[in-house]
C-alpha distance (Angstrom), angle and dihedral (degrees) to the residues before:
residue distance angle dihedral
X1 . . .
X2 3.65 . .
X3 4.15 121.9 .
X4 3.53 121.9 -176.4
X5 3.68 119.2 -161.0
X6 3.92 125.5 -163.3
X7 3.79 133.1 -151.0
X8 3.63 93.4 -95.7
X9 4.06 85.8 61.8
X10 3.74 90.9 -120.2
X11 3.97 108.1 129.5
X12 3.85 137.9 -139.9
X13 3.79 120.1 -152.8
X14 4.22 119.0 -154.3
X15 3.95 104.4 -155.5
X16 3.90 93.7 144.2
X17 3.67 116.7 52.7
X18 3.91 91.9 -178.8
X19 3.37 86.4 67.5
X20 3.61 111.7 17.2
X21 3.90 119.7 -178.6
X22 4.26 114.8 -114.0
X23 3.59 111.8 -105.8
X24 3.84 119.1 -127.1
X25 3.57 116.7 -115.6
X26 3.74 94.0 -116.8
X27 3.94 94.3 71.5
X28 3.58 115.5 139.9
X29 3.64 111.2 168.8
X30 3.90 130.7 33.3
X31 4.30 109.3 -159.1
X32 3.90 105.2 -164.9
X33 3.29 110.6 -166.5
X34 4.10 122.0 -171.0
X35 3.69 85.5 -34.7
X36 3.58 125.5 178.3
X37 3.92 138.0 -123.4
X38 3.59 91.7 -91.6
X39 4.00 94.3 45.5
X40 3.31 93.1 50.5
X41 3.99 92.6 41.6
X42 4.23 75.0 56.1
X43 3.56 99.5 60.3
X44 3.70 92.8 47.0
X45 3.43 91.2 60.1
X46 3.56 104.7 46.5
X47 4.37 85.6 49.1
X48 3.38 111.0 26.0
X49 3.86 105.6 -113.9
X50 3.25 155.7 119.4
X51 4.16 109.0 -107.9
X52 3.79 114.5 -172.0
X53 3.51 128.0 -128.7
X54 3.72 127.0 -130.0
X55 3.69 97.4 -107.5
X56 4.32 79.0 58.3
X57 3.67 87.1 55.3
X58 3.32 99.8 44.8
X59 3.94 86.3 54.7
X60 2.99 106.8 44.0
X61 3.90 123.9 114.3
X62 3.38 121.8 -122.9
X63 3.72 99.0 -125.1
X64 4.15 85.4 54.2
X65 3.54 90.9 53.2
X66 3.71 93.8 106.4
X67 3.64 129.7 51.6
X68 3.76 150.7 145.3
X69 4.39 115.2 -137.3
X70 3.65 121.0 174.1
X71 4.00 107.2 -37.4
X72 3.68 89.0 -33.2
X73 4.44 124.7 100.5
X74 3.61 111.9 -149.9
X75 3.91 111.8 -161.5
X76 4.40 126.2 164.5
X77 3.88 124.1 -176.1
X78 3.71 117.7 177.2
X79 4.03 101.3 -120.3
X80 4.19 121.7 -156.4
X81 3.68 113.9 -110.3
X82 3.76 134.0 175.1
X83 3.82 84.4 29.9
X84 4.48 86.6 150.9
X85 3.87 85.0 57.0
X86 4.05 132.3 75.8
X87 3.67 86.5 -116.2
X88 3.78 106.5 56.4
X89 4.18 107.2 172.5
X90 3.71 137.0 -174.2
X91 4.38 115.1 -114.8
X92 3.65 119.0 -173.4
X93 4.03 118.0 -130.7
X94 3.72 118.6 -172.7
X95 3.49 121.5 -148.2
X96 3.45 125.0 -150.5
X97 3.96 130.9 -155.7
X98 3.91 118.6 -158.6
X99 3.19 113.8 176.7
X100 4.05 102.7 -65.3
X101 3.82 88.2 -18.9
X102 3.85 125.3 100.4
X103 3.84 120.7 -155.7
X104 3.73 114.2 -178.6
X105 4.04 113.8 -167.7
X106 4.06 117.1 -158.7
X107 3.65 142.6 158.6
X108 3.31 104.2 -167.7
X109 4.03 126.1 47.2
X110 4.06 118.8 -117.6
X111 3.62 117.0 -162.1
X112 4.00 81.4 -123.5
X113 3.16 97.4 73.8
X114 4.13 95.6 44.4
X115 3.99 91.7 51.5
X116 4.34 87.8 43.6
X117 4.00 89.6 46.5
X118 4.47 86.2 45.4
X119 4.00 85.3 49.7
X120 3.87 95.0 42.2
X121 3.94 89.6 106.3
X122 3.23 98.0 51.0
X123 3.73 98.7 62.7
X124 4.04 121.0 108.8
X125 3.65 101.9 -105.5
X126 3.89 87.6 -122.3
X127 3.66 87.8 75.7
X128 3.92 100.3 51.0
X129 3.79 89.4 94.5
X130 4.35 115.7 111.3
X131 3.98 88.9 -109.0
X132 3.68 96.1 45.0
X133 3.80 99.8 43.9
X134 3.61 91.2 46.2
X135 3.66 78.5 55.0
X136 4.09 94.3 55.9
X137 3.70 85.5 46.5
X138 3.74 102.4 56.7
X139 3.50 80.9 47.5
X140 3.39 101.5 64.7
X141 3.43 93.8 32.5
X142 3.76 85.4 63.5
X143 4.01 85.2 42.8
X144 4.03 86.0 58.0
X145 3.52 100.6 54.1
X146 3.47 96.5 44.2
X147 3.59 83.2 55.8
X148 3.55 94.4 46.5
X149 4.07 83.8 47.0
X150 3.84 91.7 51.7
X151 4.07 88.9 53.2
X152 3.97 91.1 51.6
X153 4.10 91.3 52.6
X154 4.10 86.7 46.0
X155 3.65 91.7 52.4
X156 3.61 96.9 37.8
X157 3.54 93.2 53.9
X158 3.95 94.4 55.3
X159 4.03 86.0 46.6
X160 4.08 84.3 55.0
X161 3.86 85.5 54.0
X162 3.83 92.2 45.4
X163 3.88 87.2 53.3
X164 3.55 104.1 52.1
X165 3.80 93.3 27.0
X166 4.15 131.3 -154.5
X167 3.46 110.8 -52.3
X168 3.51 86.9 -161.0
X169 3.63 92.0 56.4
X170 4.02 120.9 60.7
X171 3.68 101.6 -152.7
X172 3.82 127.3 166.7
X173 3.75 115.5 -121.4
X174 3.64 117.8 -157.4
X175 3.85 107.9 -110.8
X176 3.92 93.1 -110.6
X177 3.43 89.4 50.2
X178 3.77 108.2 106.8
X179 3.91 88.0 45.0
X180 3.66 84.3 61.7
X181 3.47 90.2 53.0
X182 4.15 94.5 54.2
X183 3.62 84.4 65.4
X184 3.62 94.8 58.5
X185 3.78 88.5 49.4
X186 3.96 88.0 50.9
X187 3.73 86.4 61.2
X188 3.48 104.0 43.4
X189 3.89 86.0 51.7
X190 3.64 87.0 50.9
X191 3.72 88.5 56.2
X192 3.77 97.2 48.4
X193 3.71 88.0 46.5
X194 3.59 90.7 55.4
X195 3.85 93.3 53.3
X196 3.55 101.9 44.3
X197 4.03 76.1 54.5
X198 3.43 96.5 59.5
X199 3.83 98.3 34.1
X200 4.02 85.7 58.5
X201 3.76 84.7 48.1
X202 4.02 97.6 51.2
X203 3.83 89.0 42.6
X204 3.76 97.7 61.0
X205 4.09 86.7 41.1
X206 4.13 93.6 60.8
X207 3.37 97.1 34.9
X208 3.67 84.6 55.9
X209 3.85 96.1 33.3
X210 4.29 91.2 50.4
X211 4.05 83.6 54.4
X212 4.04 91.0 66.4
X213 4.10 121.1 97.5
X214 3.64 93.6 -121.0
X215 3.71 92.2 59.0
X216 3.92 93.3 44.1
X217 3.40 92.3 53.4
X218 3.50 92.2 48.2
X219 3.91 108.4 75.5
X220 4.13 97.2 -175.3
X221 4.16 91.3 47.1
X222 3.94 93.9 40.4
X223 4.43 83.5 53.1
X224 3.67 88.5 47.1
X225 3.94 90.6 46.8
X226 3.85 81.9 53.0
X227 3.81 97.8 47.1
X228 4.14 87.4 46.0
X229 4.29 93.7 51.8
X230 3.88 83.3 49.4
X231 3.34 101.5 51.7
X232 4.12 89.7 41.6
X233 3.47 90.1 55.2
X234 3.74 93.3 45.8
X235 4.38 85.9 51.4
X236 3.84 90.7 53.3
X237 3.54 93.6 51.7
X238 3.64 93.1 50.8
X239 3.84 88.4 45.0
X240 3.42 89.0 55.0
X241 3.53 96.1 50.2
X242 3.94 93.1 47.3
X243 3.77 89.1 50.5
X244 3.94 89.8 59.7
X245 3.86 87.6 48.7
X246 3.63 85.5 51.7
X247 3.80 97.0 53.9
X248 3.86 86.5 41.6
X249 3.90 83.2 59.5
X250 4.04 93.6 46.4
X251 3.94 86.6 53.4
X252 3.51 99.1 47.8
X253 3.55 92.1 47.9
X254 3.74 97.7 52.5
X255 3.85 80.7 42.0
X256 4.12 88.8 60.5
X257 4.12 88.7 41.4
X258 3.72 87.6 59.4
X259 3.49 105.0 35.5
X260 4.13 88.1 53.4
X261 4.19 88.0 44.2
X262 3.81 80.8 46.3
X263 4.15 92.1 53.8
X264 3.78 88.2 52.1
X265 3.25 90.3 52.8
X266 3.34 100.5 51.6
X267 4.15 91.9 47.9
X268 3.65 86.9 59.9
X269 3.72 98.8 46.0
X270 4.15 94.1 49.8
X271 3.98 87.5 46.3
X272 3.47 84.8 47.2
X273 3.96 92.8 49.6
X274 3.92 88.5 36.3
X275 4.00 94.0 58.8
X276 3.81 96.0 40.1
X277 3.76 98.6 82.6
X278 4.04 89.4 48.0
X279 3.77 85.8 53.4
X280 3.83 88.4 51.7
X281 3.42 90.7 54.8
X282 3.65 101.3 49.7
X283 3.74 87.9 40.2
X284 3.96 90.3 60.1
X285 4.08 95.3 47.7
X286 4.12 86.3 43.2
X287 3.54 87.9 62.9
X288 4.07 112.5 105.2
X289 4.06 103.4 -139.4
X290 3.87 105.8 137.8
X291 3.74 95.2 -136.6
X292 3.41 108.8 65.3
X293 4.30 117.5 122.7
X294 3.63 97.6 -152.8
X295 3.62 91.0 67.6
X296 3.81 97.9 61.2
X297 3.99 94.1 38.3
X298 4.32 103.2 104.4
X299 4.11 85.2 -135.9
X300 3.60 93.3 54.0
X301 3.69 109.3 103.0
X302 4.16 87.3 51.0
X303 3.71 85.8 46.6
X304 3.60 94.0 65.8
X305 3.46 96.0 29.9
X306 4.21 84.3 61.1
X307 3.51 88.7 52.3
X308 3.16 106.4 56.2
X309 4.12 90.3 49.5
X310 4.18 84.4 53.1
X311 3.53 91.7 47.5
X312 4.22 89.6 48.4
X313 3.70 89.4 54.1
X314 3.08 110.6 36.4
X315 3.75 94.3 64.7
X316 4.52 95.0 40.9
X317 3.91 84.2 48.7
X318 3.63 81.3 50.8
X319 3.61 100.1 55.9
X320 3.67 95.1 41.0
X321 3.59 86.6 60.0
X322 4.10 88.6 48.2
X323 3.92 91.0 54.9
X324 3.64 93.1 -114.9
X325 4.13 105.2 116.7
């Protein structure tokens, strides 16, 4: 699908190229979305240029991601998507300068682009120039994942509590439970990996992007490009910092898996230490010499029996004392 909106804001959707509607002269920004062979064969009619196709996105290397042919400025980031869902992914979107024309081209649909279409009106009309709206755009892509960002730390932090539990509240956990919880972490890492992804991605675009005439000879766009690298840089950083809280989380939670395997353990060894001198004892009086006195005494089945309860005791009483039950 192909919408085309103008400088007033007001848009024009292309759903039937056999008898596609005339553009107005004012248009400003092209938003391709999915489009086919022949939509895209559309667009380079009506501007002049060269629009890639998806399988061109898809292989393109990252270090060719950014480029300037004829009078057109080819630029793709890799954008978050499905951030809400356990899956979040990364989709590329080109954008595409012409002139004082933007054409974006994606196949997927980032909540960035819904909440900068929603806030299209309210835009100075000194900004609804190609440049400058791609501009706004970045901007609130930025805006986005930082929101996105923001909703990671907020969950992480209740999956910390989850983790470590209430002291205040003595709850039983099921005995899988803290496995569960490594998968959680395994998706939030996912997520952060995903972000720094995409920050890298936006970073290369504007510093390439503020490098163009039309933004140098633009003083308002080229101190918005400046505000948008700060505030990237300032996102990395604090995706950075919530990835090491994340792997802090991963080894405290394999910490708590071992330390509770490691209380088992240690139940079984002190029965096992507790039981052994009974078992000496009734291994002595099993044995089949035939002189032994505390067969023919009348008391000496209790005898042994009493022995082997002192000889139980003795040693948990023992470790009590030590500390180590």
């Amino acid at each position: 699908m192909i919408t085309a909106y103008c400088s007033n804001c007001k848009s024009v959707e292309i759903r039937d190229l056999a008898n596609p509607p005339e553009l107005p002269a004012d248009m400003v920004w092209i938003d391709m979305i999915e489009p086919t062979r022949e939509e895209e064969l559309h667009v380079e009619k009506i501007l002049g240029i060269e629009v890639p196709t998806r399988d061109d996105l898809r292989a393109i290397e990252p270090s060719a991601r950014l480029y300037v042919e004829g009078n057109a400025v080819y630029m793709t980031a890799s954008l978050i998507w499905k951030a809400e869902t356990e899956a979040p992914t990364l989709t590329d979107v080109a954008f595409i300068l012409a002139g004082d024309k933007l054409v974006t081209i994606r196949y997927a649909h980032p909540k960035s682009f819904a909440l900068f279409i929603a806030a299209l009106h309210r835009i100075p009309e000194q900004w609804r120039s190609g440049g400058a709206l791609l501009a706004k755009l970045l901007e609130t892509i930025v805006d986005r994942t930082a929101e996105v960002l923001e909703m990671s730390v907020s969950r992480l932090d209740i999956l910390s509590v989850h983790v470590f539990g209430d002291r205040a509240k003595k709850v039983r956990k099921p005995s899988n439970y803290l496995e569960e919880k490594l998968k959680d972490i395994a998706g939030h890492h996912r997520m952060i990996s995903k972000l720094r992804d995409s920050l890298g991605s936006l970073s290369r675009l504007l510093t390439f992007f503020y490098t163009i005439p039309i933004v140098q000879h633009d003083q308002e766009t080229k101190e918005l490009c400046r505000t948008i690298s700060r505030d990237i840089q300032s996102l990395s950083e604090h995706a950075s910092f919530v990835a090491g809280n994340i792997t802090f989380l991963l080894d405290a939670s394999l910490g708590l898996i071992n330390i509770e395997q490691n209380a088992i353990i240690k139940i079984f060894s002190i029965a096992s230490v507790v039981f052994l001198p009974p078992t000496l004892v009734a291994s002595i009086y099993g044995m089949n010499f035939e002189y032994m006195p505390e067969l023919h005494l009348a008391a000496g089945y209790p005898y042994s029996l009493g022995l082997m309860v002192i000889s139980a005791v003795v040693p948990f009483f023992f470790f009590r004392w030590k500390g180590w039950l």
